[in-house]
N, C-alpha and C positions, 0 to 999 in steps of 0.2 A: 818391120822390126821396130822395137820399142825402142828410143833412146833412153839412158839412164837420165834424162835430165824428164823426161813425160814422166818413167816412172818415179822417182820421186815426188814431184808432184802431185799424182793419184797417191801414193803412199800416205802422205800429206793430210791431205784431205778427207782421207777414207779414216786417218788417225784424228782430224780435227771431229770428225762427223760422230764417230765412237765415244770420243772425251763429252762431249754436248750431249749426246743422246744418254749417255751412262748419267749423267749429271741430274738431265730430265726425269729418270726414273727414279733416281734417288728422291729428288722433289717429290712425285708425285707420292711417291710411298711414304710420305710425310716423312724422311727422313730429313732433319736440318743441320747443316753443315755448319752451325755460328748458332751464337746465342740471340733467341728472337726478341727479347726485352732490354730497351737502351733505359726508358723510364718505367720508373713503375709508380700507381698509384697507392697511398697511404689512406688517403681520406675515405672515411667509411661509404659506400656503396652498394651494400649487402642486396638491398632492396630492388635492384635495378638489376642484378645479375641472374642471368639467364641458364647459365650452365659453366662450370670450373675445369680445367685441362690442368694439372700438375707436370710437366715434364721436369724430370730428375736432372740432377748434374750427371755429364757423361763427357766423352773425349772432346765434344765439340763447343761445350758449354758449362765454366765450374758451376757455375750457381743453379741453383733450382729454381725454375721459373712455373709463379703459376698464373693462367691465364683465363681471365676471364672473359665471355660474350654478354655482352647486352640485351636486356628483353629488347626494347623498342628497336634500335637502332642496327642491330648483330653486331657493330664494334666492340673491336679483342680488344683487351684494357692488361696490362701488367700490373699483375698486383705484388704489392712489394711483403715479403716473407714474413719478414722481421715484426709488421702492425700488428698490433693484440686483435684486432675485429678479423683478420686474415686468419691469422691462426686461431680464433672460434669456427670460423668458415668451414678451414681445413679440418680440424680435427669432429664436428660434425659430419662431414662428408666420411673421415674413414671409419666412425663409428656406425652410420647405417651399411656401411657395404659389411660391414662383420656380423649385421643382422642377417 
């Protein structure tokens, strides 16, 4: 016979192991729980960037954060919204996707 004192324990555990694993899948799905940009860069770097990731503001994040990759290095760089060279960037990018 089980005592209640084992089974909460297994209860416990089987609830920690669910919380962590549900977590993990979130991650993986690139889902991000917080906002991924503490700094962002201004200084122009057009030249050097390899490909651009825009994530929108949503429950987890007000600001919109866009992110950039590095040719050389693949280092993700925050680029700060507000920099006029940013927004030429951006608004480049959503004019070729409407081609």
């Amino acid at each position: 016979m089980v005592s209640s004192r084992n089974f909460a324990t297994a209860a416990f555990v089987l609830l920690a192991f669910l919380v962590v694993s549900e977590g993990m899948t979130l991650r993986s799905l690139g889902v991000e729980l917080h906002c991924r940009c503490i700094q962002t860069e201004s200084t122009p770097i057009g030249r050097h960037i390899e490909k651009v990731e825009l994530i929108p503001a949503n429950s987890h994040c007000e600001e919109t954060e866009i992110i950039a990759t590095l040719k050389k290095s693949g280092e993700e760089v925050c680029l700060d919204p507000e920099a006029p060279w940013v927004k030429r960037v951006i608004n480049k990018i959503l004019e070729s996707r409407k081609r």
